[in-house]
C-alpha positions as CSV (number, residue, x, y, z in Angstrom):
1,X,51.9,-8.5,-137.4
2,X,49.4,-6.5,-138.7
3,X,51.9,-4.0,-139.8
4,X,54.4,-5.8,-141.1
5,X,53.2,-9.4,-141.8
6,X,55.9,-12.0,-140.2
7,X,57.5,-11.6,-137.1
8,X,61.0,-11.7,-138.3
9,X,60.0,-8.5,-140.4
10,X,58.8,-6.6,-137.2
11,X,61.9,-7.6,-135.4
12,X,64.1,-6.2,-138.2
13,X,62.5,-3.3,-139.1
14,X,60.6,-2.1,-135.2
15,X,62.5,-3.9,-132.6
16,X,65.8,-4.6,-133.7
17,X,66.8,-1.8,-137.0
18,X,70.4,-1.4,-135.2
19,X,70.7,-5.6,-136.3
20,X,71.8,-5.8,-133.0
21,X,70.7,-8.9,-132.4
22,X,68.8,-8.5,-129.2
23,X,66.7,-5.7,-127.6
24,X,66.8,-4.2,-124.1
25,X,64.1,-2.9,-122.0
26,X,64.3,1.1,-123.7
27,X,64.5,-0.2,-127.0
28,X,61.3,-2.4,-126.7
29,X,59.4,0.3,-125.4
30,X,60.5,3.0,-127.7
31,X,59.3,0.1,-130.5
32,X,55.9,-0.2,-128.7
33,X,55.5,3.9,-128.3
34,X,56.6,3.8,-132.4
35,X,53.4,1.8,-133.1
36,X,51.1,3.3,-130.6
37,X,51.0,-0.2,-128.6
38,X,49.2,0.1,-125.0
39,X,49.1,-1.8,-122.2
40,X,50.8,-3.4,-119.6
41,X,54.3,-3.1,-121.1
42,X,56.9,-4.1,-118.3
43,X,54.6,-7.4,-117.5
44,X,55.1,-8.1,-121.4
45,X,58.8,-7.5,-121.3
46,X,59.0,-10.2,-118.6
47,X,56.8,-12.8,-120.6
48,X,59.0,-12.0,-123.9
49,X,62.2,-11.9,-121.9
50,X,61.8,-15.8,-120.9
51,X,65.3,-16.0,-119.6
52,X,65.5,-12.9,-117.1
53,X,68.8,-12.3,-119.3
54,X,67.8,-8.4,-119.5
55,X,67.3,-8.5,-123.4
56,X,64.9,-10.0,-126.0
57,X,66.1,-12.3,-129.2
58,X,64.1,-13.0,-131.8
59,X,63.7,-16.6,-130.9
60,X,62.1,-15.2,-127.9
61,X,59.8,-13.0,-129.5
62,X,58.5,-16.1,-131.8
63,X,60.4,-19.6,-131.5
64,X,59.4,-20.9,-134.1
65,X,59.9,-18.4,-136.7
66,X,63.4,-18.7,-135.0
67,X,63.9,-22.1,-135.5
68,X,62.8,-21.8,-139.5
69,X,65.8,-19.1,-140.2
70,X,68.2,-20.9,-138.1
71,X,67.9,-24.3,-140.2
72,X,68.0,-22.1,-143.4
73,X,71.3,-20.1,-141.6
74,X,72.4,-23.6,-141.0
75,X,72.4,-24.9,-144.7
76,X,73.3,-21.4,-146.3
77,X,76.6,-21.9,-143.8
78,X,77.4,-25.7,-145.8
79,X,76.5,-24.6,-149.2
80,X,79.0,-21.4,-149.3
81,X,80.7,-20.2,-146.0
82,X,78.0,-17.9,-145.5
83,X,74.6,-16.3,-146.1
84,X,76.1,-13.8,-147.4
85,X,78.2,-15.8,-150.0
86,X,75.6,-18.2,-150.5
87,X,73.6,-14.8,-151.4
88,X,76.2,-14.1,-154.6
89,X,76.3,-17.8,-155.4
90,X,72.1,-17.8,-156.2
91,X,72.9,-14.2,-158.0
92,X,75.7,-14.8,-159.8
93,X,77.1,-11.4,-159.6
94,X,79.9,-10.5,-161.4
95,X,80.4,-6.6,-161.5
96,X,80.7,-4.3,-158.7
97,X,78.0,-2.0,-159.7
98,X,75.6,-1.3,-157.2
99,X,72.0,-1.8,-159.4
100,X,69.3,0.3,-159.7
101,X,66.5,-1.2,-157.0
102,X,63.1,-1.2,-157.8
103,X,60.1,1.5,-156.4
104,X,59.4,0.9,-153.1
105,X,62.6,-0.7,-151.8
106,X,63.6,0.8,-148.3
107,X,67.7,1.1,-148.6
108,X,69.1,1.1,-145.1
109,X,71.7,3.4,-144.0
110,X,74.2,0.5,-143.0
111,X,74.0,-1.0,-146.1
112,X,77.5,-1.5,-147.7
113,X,78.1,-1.1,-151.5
114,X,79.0,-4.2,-153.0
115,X,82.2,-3.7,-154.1
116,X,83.2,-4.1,-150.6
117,X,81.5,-7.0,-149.5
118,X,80.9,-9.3,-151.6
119,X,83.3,-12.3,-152.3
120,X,84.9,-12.9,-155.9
121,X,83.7,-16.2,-157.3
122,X,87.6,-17.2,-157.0
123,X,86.9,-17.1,-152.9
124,X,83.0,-17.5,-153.1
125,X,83.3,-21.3,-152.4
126,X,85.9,-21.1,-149.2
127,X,86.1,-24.9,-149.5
128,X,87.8,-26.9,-151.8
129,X,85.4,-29.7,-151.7
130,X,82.1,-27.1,-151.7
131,X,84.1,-25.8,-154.9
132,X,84.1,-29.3,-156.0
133,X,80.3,-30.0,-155.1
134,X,79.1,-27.1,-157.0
135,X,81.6,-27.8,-160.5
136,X,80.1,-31.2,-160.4
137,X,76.1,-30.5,-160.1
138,X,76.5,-27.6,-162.6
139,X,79.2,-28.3,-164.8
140,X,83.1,-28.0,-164.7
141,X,83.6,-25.0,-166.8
142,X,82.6,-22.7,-164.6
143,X,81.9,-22.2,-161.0
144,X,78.7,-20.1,-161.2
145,X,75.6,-22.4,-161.8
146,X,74.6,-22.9,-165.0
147,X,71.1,-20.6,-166.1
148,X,69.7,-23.8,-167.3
149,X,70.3,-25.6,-164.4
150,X,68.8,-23.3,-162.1
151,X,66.0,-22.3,-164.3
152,X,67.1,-18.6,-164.1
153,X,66.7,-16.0,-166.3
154,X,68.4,-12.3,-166.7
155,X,64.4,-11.4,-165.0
156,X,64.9,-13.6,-162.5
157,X,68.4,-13.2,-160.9
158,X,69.4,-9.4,-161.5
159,X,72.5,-7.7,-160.7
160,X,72.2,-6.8,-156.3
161,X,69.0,-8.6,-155.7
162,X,66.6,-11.8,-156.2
163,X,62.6,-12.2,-157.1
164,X,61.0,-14.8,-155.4
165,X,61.0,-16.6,-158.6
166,X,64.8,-16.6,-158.8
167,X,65.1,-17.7,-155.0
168,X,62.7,-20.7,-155.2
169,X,64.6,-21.8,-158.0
170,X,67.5,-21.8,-156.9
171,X,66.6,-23.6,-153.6
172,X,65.2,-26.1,-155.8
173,X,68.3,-26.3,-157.5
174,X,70.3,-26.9,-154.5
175,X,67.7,-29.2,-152.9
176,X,66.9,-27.5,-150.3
177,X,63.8,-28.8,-148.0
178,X,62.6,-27.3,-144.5
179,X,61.4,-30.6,-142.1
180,X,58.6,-28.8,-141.0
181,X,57.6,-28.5,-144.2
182,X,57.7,-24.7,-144.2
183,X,58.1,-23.7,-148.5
184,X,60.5,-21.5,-150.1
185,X,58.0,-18.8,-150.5
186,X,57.4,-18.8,-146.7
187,X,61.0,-18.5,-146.0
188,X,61.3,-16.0,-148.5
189,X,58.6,-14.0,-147.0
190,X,60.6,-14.1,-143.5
191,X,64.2,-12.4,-145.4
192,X,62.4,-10.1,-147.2
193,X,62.9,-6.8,-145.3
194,X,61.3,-4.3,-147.3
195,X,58.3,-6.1,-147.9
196,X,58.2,-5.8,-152.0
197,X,59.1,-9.4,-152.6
198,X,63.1,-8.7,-153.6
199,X,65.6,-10.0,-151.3
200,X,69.3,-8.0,-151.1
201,X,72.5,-9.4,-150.2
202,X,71.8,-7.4,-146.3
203,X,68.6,-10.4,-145.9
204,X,71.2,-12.4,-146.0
205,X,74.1,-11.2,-144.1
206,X,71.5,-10.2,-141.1
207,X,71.7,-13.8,-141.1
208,X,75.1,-14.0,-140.6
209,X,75.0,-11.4,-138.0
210,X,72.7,-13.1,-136.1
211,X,73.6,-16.2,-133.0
212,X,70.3,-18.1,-132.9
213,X,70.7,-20.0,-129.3
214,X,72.5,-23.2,-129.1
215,X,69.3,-25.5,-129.5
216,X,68.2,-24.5,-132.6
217,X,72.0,-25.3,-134.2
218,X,72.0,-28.5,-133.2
219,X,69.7,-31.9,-134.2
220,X,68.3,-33.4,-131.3
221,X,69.9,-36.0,-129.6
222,X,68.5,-39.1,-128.3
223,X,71.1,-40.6,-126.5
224,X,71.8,-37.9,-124.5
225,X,68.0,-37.3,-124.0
226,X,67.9,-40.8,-122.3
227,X,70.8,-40.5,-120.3
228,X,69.1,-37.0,-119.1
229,X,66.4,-39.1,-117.7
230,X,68.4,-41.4,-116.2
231,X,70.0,-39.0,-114.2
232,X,67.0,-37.4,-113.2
233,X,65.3,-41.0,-112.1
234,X,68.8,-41.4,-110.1
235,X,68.4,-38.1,-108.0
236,X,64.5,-38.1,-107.5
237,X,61.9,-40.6,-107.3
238,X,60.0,-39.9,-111.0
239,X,60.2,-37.1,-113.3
240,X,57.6,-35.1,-111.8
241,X,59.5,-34.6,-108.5
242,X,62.9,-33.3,-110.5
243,X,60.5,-31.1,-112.7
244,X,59.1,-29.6,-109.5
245,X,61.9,-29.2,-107.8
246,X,64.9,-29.2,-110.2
247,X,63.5,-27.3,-113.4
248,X,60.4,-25.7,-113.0
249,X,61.2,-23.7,-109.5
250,X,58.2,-21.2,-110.3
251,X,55.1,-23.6,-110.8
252,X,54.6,-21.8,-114.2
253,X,55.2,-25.4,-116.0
254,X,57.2,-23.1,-118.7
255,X,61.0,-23.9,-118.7
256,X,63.2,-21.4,-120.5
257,X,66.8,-22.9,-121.9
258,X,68.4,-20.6,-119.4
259,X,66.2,-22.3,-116.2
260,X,67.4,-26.1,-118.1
261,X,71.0,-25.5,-118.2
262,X,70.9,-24.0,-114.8
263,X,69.2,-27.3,-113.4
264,X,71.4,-29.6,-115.1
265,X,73.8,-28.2,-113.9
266,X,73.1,-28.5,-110.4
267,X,71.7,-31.9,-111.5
268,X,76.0,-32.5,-112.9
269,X,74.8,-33.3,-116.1
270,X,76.2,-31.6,-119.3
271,X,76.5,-34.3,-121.7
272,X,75.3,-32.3,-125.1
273,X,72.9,-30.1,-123.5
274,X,71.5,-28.3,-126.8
275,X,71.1,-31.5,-128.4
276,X,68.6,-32.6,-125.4
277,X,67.2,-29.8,-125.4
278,X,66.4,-30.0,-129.1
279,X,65.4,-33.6,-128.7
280,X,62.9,-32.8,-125.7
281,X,61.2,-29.8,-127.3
282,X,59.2,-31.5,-130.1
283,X,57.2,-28.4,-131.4
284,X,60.4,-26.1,-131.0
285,X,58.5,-23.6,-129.2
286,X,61.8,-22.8,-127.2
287,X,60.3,-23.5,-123.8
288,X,59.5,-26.6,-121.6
289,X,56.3,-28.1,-120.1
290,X,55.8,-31.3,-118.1
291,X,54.2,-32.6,-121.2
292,X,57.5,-33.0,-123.2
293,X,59.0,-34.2,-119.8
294,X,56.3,-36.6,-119.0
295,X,53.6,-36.7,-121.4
296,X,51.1,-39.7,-119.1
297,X,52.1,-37.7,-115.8
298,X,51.4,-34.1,-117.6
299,X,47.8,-36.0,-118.0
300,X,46.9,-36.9,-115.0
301,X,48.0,-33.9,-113.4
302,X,45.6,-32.1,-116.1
303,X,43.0,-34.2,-115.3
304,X,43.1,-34.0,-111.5
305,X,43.5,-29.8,-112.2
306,X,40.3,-29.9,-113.9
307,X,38.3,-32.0,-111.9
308,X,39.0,-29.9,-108.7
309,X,38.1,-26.6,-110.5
310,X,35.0,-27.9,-111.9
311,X,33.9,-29.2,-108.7
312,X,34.9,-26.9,-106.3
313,X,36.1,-23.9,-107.9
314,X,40.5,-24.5,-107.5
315,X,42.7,-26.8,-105.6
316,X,42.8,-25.4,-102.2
317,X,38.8,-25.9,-102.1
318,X,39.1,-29.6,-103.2
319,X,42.1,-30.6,-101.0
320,X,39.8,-29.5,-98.2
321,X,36.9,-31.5,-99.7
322,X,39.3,-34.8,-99.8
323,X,40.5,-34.1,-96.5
324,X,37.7,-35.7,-94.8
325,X,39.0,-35.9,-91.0
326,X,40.3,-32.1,-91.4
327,X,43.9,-33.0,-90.3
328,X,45.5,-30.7,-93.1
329,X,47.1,-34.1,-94.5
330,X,46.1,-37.2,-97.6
331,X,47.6,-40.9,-96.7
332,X,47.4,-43.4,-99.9
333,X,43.9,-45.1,-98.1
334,X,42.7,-42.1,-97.2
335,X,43.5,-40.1,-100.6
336,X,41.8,-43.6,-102.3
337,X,38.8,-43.1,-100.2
338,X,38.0,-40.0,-101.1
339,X,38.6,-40.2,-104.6
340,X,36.1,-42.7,-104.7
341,X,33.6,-41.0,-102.4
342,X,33.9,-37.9,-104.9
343,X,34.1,-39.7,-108.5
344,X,37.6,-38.9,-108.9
345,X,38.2,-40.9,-112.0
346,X,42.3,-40.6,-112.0
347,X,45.3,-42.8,-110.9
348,X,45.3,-41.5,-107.2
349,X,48.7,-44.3,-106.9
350,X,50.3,-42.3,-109.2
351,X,49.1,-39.0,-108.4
352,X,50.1,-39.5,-104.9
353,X,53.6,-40.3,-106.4
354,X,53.5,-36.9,-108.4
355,X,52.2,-35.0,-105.1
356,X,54.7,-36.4,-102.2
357,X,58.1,-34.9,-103.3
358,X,59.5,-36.1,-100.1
359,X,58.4,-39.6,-99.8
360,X,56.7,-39.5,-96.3
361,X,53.6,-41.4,-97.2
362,X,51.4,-38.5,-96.9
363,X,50.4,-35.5,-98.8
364,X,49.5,-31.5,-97.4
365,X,47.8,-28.8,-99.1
366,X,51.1,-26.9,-100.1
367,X,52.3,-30.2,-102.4
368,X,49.2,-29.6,-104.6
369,X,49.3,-26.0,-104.4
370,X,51.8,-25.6,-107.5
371,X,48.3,-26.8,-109.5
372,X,46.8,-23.6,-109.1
373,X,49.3,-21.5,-111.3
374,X,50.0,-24.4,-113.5
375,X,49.4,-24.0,-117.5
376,X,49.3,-26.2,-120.3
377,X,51.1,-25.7,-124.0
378,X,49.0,-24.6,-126.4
């Protein structure tokens, strides 16, 4: 970041300049020998690679980040066909000169000349009723936007590439409006490669280039989120028990999208899977926790966590300080007991519902074990 200012840049132009799409192992440590990054550099690869797939995206690398190109890739994709078309819509380009770029533009050696890319404005608008759409909002007479619509100016929108002036202004112009709330400047910021606030018809097309993962393609769904719980309610007794031992196999309480799909499959459900998925992860961070799952069990688990570390320094130490007759096992009256013989202000009813995955009445050290490598989302 503090070389090239956004994390889509540093994927473009350090991880990923072969617009790949993804990154393997040698790639990603050729990238971290380019900008003299030390440390432990497999144990980061397995962190960034979430999904044990063998290669990093971008929406691994940072989610969110992700999540704002894919809504803009998403929109671009309505508006024209394409980024890349929606690219010589906002331009208006109508020669096939390639232009003269200003000082300090990077040029990439894949970059095509126009001529051979980019669409005529007969075939810019693949769809009649985009065609239609666009006639309508900015007159019939032509199909490129009217300058006074958009606010342009011959500054603004030059032949081969757009200021951020021109790009605002023309996602005004078209309406366009992030959820999140994330501004046309911002996005802006994210496309522009070369980092001297012009944007080229290749910031685009590396859009088009690119397959964000299902999840971010897709709104969420809520329907399907409900019956998801359903099924999971059906198979184990609470969602606690089918995050343990269904989705989150490692204790880590992170869930990549690769870990949900495999669980609901073995769960047999696959009713619109990226659309629960999307639904589920509220901050888009393009991982799981029990708190998104759960959000009053993900608390009492927390609090429980934290009480036996303050007190006795980790779980192992405080199962043993509950287990008062040393028999390596908690009943309900004797897990009661204790809590109140220890000030353990939590719903032990409950917890003891979260802890006993096999329904036997009784709780051992391993069932509150997974607590000890357990995180919480930031």
């Amino acid at each position: 970041l503090q070389e090239h200012g956004n994390f889509a840049r540093a994927w473009r132009r350090s991880l990923d300049p072969d617009s790949s799409g993804s990154v393997v192992l040698v790639e990603f440590l050729q990238a971290c020998r380019r900008i003299n990054f030390t440390g432990n550099l497999h144990r980061l690869w397995k962190l960034l690679d979430s999904d044990g797939s063998g290669t990093m995206s971008l929406s691994e690398l940072d989610a969110p980040t992700a999540v704002v190109l894919s809504r803009f890739r998403m929109w671009a994709w309505q508006l024209a066909g394409s980024c890349g078309d929606t690219f010589a819509l906002f331009c208006g380009i109508r020669n096939d000169a390639t232009p003269d770029l200003p000082p300090g533009f990077q040029p990439r050696s894949h970059r095509l000349p126009l001529r051979s890319i980019l669409p005529s404005w007969a075939t810019a608008l693949p769809l009649a009723a985009r065609r239609a759409t666009v006639r309508a909002r900015f007159g019939q007479a032509s199909k490129r936007p009217r300058a006074a619509a958009c606010h342009w100016t011959p500054q603004h929108a030059q032949d081969g590439f757009l200021t951020l002036d021109a790009f605002c202004a023309c996602l005004a112009a078209f309406e366009y409006q992030d959820p999140t709330g994330v501004t046309s400047a911002q996005i802006f910021d994210l496309l522009d490669y070369s980092n001297v606030r012009i944007l080229t018809l290749e910031d685009f097309q590396f859009l088009d280039r690119w397959s964000p993962p299902a999840w971010m393609t897709v709104p969420g769904d809520p329907e399907a989120t409900e019956r998801f719980f359903e099924a999971c309610e059906r198979r184990y007794d609470n969602r606690v028990v089918a995050w343990r031992r269904l989705f989150d196999r490692d204790q880590s309480n992170f869930v990549s999208y690769k870990e949900f799909v495999e669980a609901c499959d073995e769960l047999k459900f696959n009713h619109n899977l990226p659309g629960v998925w999307a639904n589920i992860d509220d901050d888009m961070s393009g991982y799981l926790t029990l708190r998104e799952i759960d959000a009053v069990a993900d608390g009492s688990l927390a609090i429980f966590k934290t009480w036996c570390e303050v007190n006795f320094g980790g779980i192992s130490a405080a199962f043993d300080a509950l287990d008062a007759d040393g028999n390596a096992s908690l009943t309900y009256r004797e897990f009661q007991a204790a809590a109140l013989r220890l000030n353990l202000k939590a719903d032990v009813e409950a917890l003891m519902r979260y802890f006993d995955a096999d329904n036997t009445g009784q709780i051992t050290r391993e069932d509150v074990l997974f607590l000890e490598d357990w995180h919480t989302k930031v």
